[in-house]
C-alpha beads as a LAMMPS data file, in Angstrom:
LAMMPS data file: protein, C-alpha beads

341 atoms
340 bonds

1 atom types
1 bond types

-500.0 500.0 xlo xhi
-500.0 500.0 ylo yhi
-500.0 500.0 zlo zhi

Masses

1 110.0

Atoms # bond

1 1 1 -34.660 -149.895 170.014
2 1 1 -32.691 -153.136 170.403
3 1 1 -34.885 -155.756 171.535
4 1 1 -34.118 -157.704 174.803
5 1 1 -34.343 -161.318 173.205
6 1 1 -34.229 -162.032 169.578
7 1 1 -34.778 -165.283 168.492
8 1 1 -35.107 -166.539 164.031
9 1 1 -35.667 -170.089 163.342
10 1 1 -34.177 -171.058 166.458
11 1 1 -33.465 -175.217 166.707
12 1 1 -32.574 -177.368 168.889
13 1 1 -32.351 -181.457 168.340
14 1 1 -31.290 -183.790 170.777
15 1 1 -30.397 -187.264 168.817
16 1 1 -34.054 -188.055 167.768
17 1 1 -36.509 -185.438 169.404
18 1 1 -36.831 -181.997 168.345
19 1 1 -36.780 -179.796 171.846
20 1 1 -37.177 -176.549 169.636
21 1 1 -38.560 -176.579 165.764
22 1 1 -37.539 -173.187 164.638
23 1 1 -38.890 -171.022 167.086
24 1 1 -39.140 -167.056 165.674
25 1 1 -39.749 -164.482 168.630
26 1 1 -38.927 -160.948 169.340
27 1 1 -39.010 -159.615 173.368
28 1 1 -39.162 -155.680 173.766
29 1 1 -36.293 -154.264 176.159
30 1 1 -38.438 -153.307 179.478
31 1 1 -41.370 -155.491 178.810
32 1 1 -42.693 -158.276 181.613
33 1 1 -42.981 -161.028 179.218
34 1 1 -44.038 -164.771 179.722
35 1 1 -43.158 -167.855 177.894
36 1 1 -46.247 -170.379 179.070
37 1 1 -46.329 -174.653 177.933
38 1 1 -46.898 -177.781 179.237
39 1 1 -44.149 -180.040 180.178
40 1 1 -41.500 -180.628 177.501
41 1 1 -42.526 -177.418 175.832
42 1 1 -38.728 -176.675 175.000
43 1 1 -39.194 -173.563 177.998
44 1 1 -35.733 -175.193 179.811
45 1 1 -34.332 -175.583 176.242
46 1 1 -35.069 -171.769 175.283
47 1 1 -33.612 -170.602 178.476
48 1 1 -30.172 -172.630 178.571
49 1 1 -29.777 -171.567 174.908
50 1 1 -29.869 -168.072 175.920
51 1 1 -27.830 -168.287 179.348
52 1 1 -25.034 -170.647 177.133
53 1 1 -25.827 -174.105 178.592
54 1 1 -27.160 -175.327 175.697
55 1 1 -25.958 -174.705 172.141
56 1 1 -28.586 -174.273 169.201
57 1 1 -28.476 -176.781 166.665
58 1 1 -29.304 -173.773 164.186
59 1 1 -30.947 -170.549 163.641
60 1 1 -30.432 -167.372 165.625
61 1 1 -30.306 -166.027 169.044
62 1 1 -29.471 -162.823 170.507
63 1 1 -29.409 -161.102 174.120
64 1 1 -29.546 -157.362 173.259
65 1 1 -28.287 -157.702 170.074
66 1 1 -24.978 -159.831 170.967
67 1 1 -24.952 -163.138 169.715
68 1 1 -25.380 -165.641 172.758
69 1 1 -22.694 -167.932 170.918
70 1 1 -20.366 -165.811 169.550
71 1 1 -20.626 -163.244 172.043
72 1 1 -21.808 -165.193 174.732
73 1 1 -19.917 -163.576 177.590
74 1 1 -21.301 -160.356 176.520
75 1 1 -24.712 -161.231 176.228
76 1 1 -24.221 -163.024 179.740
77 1 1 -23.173 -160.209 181.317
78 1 1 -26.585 -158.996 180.891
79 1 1 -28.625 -161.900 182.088
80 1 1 -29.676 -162.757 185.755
81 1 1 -31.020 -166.225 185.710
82 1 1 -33.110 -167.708 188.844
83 1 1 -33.546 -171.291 187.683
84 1 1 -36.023 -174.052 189.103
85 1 1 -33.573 -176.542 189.920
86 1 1 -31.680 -175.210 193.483
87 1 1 -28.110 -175.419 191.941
88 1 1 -26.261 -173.441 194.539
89 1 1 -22.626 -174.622 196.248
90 1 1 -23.947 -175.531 199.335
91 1 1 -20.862 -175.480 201.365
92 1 1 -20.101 -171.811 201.666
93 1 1 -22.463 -168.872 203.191
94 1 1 -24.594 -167.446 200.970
95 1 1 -23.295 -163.708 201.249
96 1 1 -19.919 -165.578 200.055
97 1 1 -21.933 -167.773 196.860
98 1 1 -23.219 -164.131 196.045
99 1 1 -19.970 -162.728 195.910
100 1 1 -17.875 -165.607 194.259
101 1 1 -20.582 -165.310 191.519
102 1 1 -19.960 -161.473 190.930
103 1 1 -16.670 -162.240 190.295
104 1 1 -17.568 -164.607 187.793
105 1 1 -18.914 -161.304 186.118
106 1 1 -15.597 -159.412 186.720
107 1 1 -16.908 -157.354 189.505
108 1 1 -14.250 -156.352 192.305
109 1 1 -14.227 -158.060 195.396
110 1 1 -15.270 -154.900 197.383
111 1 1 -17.982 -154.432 195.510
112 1 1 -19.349 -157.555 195.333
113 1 1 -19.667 -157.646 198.758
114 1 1 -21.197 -154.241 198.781
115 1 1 -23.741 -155.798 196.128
116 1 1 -24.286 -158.699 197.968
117 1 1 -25.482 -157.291 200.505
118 1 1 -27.860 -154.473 199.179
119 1 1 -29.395 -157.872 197.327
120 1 1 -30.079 -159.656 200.266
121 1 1 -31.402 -157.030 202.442
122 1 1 -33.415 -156.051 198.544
123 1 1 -34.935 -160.000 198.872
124 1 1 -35.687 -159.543 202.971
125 1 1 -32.739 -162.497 204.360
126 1 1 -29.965 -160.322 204.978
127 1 1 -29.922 -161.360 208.233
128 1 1 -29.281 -165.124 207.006
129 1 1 -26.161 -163.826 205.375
130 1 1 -23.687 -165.888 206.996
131 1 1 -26.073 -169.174 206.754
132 1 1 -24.956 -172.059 204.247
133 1 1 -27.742 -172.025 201.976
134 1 1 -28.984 -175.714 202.966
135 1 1 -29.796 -174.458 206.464
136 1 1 -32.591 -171.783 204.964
137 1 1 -36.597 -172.631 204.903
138 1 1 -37.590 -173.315 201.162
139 1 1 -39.151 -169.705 200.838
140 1 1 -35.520 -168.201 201.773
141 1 1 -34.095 -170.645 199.483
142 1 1 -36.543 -169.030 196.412
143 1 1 -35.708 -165.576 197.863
144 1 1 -31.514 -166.580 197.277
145 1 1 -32.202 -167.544 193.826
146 1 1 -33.456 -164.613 193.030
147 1 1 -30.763 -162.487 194.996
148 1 1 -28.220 -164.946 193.140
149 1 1 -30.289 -163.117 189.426
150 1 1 -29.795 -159.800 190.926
151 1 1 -26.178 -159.444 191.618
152 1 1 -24.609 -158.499 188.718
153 1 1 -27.694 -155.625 188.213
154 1 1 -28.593 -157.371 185.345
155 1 1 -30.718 -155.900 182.004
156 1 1 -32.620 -159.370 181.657
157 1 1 -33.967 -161.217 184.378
158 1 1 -35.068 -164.545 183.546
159 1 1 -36.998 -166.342 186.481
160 1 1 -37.995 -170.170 185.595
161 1 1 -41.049 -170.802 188.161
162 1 1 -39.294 -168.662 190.422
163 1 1 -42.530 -169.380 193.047
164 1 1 -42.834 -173.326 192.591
165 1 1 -43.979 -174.464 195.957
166 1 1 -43.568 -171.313 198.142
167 1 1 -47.395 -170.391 200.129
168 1 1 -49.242 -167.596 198.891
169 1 1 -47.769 -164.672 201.198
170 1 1 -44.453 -165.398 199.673
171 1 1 -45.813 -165.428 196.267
172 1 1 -47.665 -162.178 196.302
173 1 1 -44.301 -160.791 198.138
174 1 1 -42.331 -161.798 194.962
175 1 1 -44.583 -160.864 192.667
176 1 1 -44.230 -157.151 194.392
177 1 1 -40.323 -156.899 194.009
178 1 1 -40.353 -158.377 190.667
179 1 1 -42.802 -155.637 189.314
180 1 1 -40.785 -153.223 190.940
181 1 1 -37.688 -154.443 189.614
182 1 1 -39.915 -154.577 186.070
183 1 1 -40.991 -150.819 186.492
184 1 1 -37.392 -149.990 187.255
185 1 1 -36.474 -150.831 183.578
186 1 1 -35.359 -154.535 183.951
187 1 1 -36.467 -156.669 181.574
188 1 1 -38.536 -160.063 182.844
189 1 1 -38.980 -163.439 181.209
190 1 1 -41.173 -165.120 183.410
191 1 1 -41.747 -169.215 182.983
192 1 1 -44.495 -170.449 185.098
193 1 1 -47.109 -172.749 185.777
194 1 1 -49.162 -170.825 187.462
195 1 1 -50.851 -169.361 184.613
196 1 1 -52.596 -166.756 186.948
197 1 1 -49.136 -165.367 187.578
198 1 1 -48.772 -164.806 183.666
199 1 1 -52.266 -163.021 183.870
200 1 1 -51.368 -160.969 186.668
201 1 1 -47.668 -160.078 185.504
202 1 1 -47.454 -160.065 182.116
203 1 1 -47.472 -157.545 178.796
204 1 1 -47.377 -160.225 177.000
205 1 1 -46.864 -163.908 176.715
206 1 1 -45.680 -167.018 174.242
207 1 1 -47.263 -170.446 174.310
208 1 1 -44.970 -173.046 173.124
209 1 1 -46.005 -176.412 172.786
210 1 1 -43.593 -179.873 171.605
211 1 1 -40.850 -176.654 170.263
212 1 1 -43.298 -174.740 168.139
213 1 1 -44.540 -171.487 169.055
214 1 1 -48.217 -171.321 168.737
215 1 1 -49.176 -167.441 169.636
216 1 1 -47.616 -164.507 171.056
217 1 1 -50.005 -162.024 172.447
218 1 1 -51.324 -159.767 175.546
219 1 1 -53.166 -162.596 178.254
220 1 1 -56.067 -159.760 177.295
221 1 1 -55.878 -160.618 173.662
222 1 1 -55.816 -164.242 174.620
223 1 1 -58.607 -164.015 177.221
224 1 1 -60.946 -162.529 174.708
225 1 1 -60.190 -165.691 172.182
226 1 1 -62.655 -168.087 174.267
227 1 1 -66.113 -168.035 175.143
228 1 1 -67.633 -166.433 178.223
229 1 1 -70.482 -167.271 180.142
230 1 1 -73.564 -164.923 181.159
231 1 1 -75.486 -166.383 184.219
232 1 1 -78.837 -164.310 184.383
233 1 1 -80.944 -165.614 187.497
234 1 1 -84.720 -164.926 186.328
235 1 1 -87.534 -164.206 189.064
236 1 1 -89.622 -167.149 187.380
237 1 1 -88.143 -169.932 185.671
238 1 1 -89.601 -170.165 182.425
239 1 1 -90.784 -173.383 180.800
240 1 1 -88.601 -173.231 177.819
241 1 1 -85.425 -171.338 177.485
242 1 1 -85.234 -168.444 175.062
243 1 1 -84.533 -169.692 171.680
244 1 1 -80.934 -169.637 170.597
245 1 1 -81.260 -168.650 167.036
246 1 1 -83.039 -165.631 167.738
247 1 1 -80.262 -164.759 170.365
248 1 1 -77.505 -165.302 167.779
249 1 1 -79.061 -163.429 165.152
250 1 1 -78.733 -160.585 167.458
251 1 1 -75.158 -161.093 168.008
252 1 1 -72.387 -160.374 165.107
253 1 1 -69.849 -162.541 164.017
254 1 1 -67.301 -161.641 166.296
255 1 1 -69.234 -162.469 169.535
256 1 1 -71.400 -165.498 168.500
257 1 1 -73.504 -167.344 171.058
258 1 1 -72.381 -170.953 171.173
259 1 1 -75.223 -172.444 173.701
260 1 1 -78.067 -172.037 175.578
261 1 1 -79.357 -173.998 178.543
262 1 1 -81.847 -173.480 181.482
263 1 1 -81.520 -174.488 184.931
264 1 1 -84.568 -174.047 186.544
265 1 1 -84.734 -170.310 187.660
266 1 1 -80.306 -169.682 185.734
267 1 1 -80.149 -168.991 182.268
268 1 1 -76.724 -170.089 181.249
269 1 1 -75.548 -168.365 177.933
270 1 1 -71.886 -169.031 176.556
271 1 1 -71.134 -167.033 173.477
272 1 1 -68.006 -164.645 172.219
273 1 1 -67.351 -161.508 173.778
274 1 1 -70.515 -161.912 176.945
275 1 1 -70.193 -157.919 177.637
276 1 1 -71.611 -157.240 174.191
277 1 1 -74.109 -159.993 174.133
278 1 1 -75.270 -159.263 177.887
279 1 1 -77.696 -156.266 176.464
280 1 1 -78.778 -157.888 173.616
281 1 1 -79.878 -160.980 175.737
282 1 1 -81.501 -158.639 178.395
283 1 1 -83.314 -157.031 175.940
284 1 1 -84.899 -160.276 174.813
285 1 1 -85.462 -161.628 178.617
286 1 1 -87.335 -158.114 178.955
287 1 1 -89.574 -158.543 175.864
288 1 1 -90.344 -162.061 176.771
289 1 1 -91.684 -161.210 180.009
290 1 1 -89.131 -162.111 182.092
291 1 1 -87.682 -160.256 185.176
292 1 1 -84.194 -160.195 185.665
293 1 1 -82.893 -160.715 189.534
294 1 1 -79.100 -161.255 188.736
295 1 1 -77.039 -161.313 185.738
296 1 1 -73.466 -162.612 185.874
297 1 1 -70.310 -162.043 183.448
298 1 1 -67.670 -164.762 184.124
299 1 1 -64.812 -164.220 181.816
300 1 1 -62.588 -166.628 180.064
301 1 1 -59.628 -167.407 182.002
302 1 1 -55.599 -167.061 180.640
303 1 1 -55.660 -170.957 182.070
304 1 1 -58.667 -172.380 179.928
305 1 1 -57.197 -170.572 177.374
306 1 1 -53.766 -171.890 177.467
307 1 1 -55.355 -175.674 178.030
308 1 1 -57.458 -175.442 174.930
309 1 1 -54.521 -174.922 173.032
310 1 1 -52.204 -177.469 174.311
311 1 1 -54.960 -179.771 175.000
312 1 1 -53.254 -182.374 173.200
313 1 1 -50.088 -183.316 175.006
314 1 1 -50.764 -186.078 177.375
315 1 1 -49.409 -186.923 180.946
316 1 1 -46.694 -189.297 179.634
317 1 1 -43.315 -188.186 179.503
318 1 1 -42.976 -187.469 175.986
319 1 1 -39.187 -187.065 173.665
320 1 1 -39.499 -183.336 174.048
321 1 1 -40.592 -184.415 178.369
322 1 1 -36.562 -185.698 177.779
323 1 1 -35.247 -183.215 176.236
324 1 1 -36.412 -180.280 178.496
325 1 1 -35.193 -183.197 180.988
326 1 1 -31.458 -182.980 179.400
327 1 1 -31.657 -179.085 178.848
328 1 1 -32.700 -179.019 182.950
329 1 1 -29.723 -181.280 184.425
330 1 1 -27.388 -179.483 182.429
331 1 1 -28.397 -176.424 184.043
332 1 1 -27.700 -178.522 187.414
333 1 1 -24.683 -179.648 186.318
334 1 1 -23.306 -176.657 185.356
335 1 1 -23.735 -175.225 188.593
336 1 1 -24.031 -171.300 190.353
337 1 1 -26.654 -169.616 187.544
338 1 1 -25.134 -171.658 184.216
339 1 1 -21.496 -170.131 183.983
340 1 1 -19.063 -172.051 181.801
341 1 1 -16.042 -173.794 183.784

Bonds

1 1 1 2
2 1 2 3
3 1 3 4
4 1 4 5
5 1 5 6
6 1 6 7
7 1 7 8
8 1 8 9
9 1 9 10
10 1 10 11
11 1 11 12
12 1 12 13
13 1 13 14
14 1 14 15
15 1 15 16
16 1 16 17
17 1 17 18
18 1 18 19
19 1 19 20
20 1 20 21
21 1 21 22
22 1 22 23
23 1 23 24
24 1 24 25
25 1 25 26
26 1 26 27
27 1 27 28
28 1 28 29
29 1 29 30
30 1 30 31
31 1 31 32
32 1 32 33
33 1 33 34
34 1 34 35
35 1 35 36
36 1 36 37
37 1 37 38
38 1 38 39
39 1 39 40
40 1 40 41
41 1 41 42
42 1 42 43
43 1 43 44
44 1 44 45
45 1 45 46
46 1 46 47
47 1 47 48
48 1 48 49
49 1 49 50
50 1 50 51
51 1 51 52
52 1 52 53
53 1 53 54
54 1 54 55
55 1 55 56
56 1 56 57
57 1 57 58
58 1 58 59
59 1 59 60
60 1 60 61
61 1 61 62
62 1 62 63
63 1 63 64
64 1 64 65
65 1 65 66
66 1 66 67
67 1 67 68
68 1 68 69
69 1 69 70
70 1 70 71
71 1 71 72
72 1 72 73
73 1 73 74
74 1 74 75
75 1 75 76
76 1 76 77
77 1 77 78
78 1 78 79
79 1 79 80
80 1 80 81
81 1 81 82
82 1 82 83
83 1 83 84
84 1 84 85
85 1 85 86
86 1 86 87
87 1 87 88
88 1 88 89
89 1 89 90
90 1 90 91
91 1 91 92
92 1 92 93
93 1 93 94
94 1 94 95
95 1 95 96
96 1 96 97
97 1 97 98
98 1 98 99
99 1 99 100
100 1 100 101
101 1 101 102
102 1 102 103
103 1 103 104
104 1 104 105
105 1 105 106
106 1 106 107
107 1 107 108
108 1 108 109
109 1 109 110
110 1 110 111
111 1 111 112
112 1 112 113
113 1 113 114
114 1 114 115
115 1 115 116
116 1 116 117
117 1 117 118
118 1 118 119
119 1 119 120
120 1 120 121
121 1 121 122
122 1 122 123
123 1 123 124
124 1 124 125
125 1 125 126
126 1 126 127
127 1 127 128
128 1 128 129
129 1 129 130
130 1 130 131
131 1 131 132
132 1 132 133
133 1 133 134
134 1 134 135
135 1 135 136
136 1 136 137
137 1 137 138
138 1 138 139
139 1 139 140
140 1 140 141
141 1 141 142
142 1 142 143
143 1 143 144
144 1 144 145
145 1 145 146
146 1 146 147
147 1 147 148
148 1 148 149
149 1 149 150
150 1 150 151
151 1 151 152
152 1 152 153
153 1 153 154
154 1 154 155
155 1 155 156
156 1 156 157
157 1 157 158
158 1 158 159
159 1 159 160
160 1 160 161
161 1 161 162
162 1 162 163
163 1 163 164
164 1 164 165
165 1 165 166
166 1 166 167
167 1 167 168
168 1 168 169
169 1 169 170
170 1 170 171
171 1 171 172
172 1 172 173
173 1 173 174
174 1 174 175
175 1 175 176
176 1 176 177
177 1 177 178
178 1 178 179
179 1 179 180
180 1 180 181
181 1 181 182
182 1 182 183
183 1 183 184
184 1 184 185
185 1 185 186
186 1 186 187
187 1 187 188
188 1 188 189
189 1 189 190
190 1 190 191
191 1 191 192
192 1 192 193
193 1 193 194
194 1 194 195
195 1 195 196
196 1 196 197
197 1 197 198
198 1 198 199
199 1 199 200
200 1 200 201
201 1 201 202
202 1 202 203
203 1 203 204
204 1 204 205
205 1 205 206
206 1 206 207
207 1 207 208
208 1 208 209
209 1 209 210
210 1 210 211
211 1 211 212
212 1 212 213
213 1 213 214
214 1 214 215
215 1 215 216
216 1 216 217
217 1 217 218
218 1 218 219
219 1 219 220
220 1 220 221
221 1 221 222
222 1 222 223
223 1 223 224
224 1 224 225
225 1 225 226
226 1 226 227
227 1 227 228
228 1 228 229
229 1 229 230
230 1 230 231
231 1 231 232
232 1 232 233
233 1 233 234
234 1 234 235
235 1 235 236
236 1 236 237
237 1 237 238
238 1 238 239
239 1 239 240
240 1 240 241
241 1 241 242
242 1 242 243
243 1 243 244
244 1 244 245
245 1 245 246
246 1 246 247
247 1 247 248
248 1 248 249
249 1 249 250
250 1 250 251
251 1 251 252
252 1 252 253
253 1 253 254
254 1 254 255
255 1 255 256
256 1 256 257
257 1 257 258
258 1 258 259
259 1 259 260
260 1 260 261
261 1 261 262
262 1 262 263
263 1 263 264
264 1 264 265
265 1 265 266
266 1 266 267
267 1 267 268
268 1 268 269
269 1 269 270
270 1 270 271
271 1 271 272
272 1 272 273
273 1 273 274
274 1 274 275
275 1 275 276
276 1 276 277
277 1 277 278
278 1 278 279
279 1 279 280
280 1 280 281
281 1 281 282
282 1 282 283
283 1 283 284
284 1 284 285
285 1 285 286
286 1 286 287
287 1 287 288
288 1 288 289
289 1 289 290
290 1 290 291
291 1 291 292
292 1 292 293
293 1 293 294
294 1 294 295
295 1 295 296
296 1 296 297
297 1 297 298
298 1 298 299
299 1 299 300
300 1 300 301
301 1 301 302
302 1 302 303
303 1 303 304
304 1 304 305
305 1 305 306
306 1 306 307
307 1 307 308
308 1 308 309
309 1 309 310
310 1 310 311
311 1 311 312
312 1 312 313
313 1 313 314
314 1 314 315
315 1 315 316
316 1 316 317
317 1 317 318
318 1 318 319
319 1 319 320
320 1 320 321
321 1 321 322
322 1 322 323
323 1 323 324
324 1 324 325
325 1 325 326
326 1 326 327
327 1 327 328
328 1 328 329
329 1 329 330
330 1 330 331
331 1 331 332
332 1 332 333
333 1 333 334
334 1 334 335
335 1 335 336
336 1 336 337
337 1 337 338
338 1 338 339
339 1 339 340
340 1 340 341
């Protein structure tokens, strides 16, 4: 099966900084997929490349197997894109935005109307139809973005922090008709930085950090790559806590305890893989004498997981801050959802 993004060695350089270094990644058709980083990851830069606001300075590129460059109307055809920035013609009723950019995508004008409005009643402000779109609250203003993705029916859906500052009820609304739309057989790149949304959503996810891809794998996969922490609460706090070399030596070499320490009456123990060290460690409170009242697994997060590995980047705007800077203003520029004047 063709896959929904394909991407080899894929560069982009902005006069001195290097927004994308060669960036290799392969997106099934149908998956909910998530492409997590920091700021100045090269996200923005990934994203205009595919939606043609932003041509690669090499390597390859492909929206269901059609070139984004050489067949880039083709390949946009397929693509629904809800960016961050609100870059919507503000001067014309949103029922009329959604139908001006159907036509963009050579729909007929009866039809985009008809589509227009099964969107907007699909995102819950069909009733705001004939309201310019800087008269809507903030959360109807997210809900048109995405309305603006949906009109064409598109294969890929590509949502860039599609719930930046909308309250939770909205969120978890979202969340709903995306997975439905997902489960329908539309294909979702998410970008967000709520990494609990990639946790929640997604099959799987990228981490790019400074234009390098660092991992692509399930948030499970990920999860399961940092330590967890058992909390046992004993019914006596012992004088000593239990010695860690005996613990480890009943733990293999996949699930390694990493500490020990005692807190009055709470044993904390963080080590690989806490489900399978749990027994173990019961097993030795039990022979020691001690009585177990509560025992604790907290798991790893997808978020301490995702800041261990792009610990480094600092708060400063960095060259590749600038580039996903230039990459975001031409998506402003450019207008309703990145179509070429």
């Amino acid at each position: 099966m063709t896959a929904a993004i394909e991407t080899e060695d894929l560069r982009k350089r902005y006069d001195d900084v290097q927004a994308l270094d060669g960036v290799t990644l392969s997106i099934p058709a149908g998956s909910f997929f998530g492409l997590l980083g920091p700021n100045g990851a090269g996200k923005t830069t990934f994203i205009n490349i595919l939606v043609g606001l932003v041509r690669r300075s090499g390597g390859r590129a492909e929206v269901f197997g059609h070139d984004v460059e050489d067949d880039y109307q083709q390949a946009r055809d397929l693509i629904g894109l809800a960016p961050q920035e609100f870059n919507v013609d503000r001067f014309f009723p949103i029922r009329e935005v959604l139908q001006h950019k159907a036509g963009y995508h050579g729909i007929p004008e009866e039809e985009a109307g008809e589509r227009a409005d099964e969107v907007l009643r699909r995102v819950g402000i069909y009733e705001k139809r004939n309201t310019r779109f800087d008269w809507l609250s903030g959360g109807m203003k997210r809900r048109f973005m995405l309305a603006r993705a949906l009109i064409t029916d598109p294969d890929l859906l590509i949502l860039d922090e599609p719930t930046a500052g909308v309250d939770v009820q909205l969120r978890h609304d979202l969340w709903d008709l995306i997975t439905e739309l997902n489960e329908g057989g539309t294909t979702v790149l998410l970008t967000t930085h709520y990494i609990e949304e990639a946790e929640r959503l997604c099959d799987e996810v990228a981490i790019l950090d400074s234009g390098n891809l660092l991992t692509v794998a399930t948030p499970e996969d990920l999860m399961e790559r940092g330590p967890d922490r058992i909390t046992v609460t004993l019914r006596d706090p012992p004088a000593t806590a239990p010695d860690l070399d005996a613990l480890a030596a009943t733990a293999s070499d996949d699930h390694d305890v990493e500490s020990v320490e005692l807190d009055g009456d709470r044993l904390v123990v963080t080590a690989r893989q806490g489900g399978l060290v749990a027994p173990d460690l019961v097993r030795d409170l039990d022979r020691a004498g001690h009585e177990i009242v509560d025992l604790d697994i907290s798991r790893t997060s997808l978020e301490e997981v995702f800041v261990e590995m792009t610990r480094e980047d600092d708060a400063t705007i960095t060259g590749d801050d600038e580039a996903d800077e230039r990459a975001t203003e031409a998506a402003t520029v450019a207008g309703d959802g990145g179509e070429r004047r």
